[in-house]
DOTORDO-717639 format. One record per residue (C-alpha): residue in three letters; x, y, z. Coordinates in steps of 0.02 Angstrom, whole numbers, plus 50000, padded with zeros to 5 digits. Each point is the difference from the previous one (the first is absolute). Last residue first. Layout:
# DOTORDO-717639
ALAXYZ...
END
This chain:
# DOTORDO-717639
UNK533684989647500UNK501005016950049UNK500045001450208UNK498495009850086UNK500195017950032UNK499215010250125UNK500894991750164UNK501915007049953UNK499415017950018UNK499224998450135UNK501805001550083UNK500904987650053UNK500254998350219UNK501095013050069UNK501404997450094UNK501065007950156UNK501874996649992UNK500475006849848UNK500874993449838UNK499314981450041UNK501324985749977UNK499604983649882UNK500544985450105UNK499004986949905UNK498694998750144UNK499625018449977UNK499844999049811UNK498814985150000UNK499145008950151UNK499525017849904UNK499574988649836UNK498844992450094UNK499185016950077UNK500045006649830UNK498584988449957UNK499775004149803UNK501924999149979UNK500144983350087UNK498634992249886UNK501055010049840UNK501474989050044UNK501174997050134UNK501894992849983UNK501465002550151UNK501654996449985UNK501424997350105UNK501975004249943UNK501434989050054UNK500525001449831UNK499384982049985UNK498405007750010UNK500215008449851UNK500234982649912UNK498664990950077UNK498795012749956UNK500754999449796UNK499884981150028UNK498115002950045UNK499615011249860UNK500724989049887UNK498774985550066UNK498455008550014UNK500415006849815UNK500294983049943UNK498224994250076UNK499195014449903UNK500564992749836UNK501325010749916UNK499905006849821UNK500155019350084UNK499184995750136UNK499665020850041UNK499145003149825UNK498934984050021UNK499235006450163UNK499954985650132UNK501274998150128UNK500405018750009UNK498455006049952UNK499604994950166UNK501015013650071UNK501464996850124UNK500725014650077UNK501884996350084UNK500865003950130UNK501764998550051UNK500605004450172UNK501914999550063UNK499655014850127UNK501375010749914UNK499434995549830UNK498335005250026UNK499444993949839UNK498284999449870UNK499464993749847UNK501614990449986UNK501204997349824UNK500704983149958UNK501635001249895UNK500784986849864UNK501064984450020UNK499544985650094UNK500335006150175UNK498685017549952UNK500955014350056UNK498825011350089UNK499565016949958UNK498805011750093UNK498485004449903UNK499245010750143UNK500775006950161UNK498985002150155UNK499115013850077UNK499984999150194UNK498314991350072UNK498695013050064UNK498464991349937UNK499485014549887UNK501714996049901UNK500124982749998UNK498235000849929UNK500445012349870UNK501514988449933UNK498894985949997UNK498825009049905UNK501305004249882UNK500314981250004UNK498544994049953UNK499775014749850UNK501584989849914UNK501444999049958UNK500545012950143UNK501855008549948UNK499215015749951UNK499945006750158UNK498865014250055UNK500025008350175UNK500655014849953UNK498715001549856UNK498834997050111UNK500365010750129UNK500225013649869UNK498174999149912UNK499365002750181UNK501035017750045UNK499325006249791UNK498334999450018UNK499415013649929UNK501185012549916UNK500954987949884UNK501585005949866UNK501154993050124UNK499074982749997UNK500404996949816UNK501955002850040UNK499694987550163UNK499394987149883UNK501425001349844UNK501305000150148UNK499304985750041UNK499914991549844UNK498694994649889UNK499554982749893UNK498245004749913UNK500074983849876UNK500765013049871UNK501445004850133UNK500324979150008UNK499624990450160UNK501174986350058UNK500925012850104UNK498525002450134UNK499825019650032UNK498274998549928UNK499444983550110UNK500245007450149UNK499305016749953UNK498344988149965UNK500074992650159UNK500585013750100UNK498395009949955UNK498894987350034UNK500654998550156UNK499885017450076UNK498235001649920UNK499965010349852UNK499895019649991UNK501845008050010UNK500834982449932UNK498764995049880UNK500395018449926UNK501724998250018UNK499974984249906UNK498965007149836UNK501015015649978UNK501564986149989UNK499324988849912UNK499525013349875UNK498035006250004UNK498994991549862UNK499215003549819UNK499354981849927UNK500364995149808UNK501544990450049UNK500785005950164UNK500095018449979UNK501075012550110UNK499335015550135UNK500975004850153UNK501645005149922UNK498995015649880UNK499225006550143UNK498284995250108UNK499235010350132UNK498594990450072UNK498174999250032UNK499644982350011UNK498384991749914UNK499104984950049UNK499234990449828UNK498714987850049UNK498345008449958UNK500595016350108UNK501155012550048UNK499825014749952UNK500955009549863UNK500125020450009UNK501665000149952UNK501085013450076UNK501464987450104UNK500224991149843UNK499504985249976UNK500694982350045UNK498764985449999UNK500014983250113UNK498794985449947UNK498504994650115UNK499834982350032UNK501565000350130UNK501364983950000UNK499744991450118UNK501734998050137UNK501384990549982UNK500635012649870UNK501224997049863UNK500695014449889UNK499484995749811UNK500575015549930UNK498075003549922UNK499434992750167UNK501005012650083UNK499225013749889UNK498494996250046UNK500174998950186UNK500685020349984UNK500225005649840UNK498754998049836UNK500235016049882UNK498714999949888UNK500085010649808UNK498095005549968UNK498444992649979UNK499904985950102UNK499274985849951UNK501604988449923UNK501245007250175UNK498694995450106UNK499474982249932UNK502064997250017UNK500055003350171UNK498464990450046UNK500984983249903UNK501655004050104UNK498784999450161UNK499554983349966UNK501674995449965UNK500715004450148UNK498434991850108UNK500474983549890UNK498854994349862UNK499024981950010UNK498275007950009UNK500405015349865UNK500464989049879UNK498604988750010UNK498765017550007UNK500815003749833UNK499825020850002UNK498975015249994UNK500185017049966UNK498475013150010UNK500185005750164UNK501464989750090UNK500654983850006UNK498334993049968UNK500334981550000UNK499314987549868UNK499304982049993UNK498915000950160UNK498395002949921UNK499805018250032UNK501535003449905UNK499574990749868UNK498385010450010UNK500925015750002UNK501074994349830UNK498244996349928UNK499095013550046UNK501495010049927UNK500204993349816UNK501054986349972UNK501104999349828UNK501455002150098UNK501105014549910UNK498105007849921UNK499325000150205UNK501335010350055UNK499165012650106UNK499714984550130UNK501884995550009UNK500774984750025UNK501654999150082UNK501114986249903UNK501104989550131UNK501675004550059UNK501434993649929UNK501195013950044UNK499915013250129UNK500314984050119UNK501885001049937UNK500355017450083UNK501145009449904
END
């Protein structure tokens, strides 16, 4: 279950003027005056909130406000139901929240809800909490068959990873291609990214390294190779081409500053670890190469890092990154 589902604020609701003690001049006047949202018709919420709120859970809050006002049982799929899971995205998350009917219903889409004609069955549809939502599964092969290439591999990424649990929307790939047999549209494009998937990438950083490497023409390397760490322990890479002697490594601010990555340590002792660990590998007789999400946004950088590191093409004739790489910017 996706921790953001919890904690969020009170939605206020103009039809519930008894709960609130405001009648609904006054909640639209709060509005009006900057101290409420409208987060759709009718439902309102703390406009501090709202400011300092991330794009995920921004969207989280429209998903709920859909689920309390509509009339009948909602199934939310799609970019919902990835929010629901808590599958990262680099890119904004929409305004409009995703809807599964069935393929007969004469819904339009409209005032914020988008609805998807779909055949559902009984493995495609679970709860999380109060809210109706496609399975992680349902809910990846869907990003996959509609979604940007990279969006898609991102949050698959991120499924397959081991640290997830099955009730924090942890799937397989068997589990994904076994929802994509039961697909009529789309089908060819949800299988390239499954295929491509790896759920050794900690993070979206290095899926999109992964991609880049890709549409640049460099061979695919390993990930999470292990290393024994001098000192006792292992050190596992980002990325290897054992045969070429080539380490390299994504290094995301959060790195250096997040509490949940220091762990206790002060950013200096990080710099420091991370440089014995460097020293270490290259000991091997390995070299190693570091870029971040400035590289990743200018694929042409990234393109020379690996070059000058010895990193071998697949073909002879290249291709620059796609657009694909140039309509995101990195995660503040």
């Amino acid at each position: 279950m996706n921790a953001d589902t919890d904690a969020m604020p009170e939605l206020l609701f103009v039809g519930d003027r008894e709960a609130v003690h405001l009648d609904a001049r006054q909640i639209r006047y709060s509005a009006d005056s900057g101290q409420r949202i409208r987060v759709r018709r009718g439902v309102y919420v703390d406009a501090t909130w709202w400011r300092d709120a991330s794009s995920i859970r921004r969207h989280l809050l429209r998903v709920q406000a859909v689920a309390l006002t509509r009339p009948s049982r909602t199934v939310f799929g799609y970019w919902s139901a990835a929010a629901v899971w808590s599958y990262p995205s680099v890119s904004r998350w929409p305004d409009d929240v995703h809807v599964v009917v069935p393929p007969g219903c004469g819904a339009h889409s409209r005032c914020g809800v988008r609805f998807h004609r779909e055949c559902l069955d009984a493995r495609d549809v679970t709860r999380v909490g109060e809210l109706t939502v496609t399975s992680p599964a349902r809910t990846l092969v869907d990003l996959a068959r509609t979604a940007p290439f990279s969006d898609a591999v991102i949050a698959i990424d991120a499924a397959l990873a081991d640290r997830r649990s099955p009730d924090d929307g942890c799937v397989s790939k068997v589990e994904l291609f076994d929802a994509v047999s039961r697909m009529r549209r789309g089908a060819a494009r949800a299988r390239r990214v499954i295929e491509f998937a790896d759920g050794g990438a900690a993070n979206p950083g290095e899926s999109l390294s992964r991609i880049a490497m890709l549409e640049c023409g460099f061979e695919s390397p390993e990930v999470q190779t292990e290393h024994p760490n001098p000192l006792g322990g292992r050190y596992f890479t980002d990325f290897e081409w054992p045969e070429h002697r080539v380490i390299g490594e994504f290094d995301g601010r959060g790195k250096y500053l997040k509490e949940e990555f220091l762990d206790g340590r002060t950013p200096g002792e990080v710099v420091y670890e991370e440089k014995t660990r460097e020293d270490h590998l290259r000991a091997e007789g390995n070299s190693v190469v570091r870029w971040g999400w400035h590289e990743l946004q200018q694929p042409g950088r990234l393109v020379a890092l690996l070059s000058d590191a010895g990193v071998p093409y697949r073909r002879s004739t290249r291709r620059g990154a796609s657009e694909s790489l140039s309509e995101w910017s990195a995660p503040r």
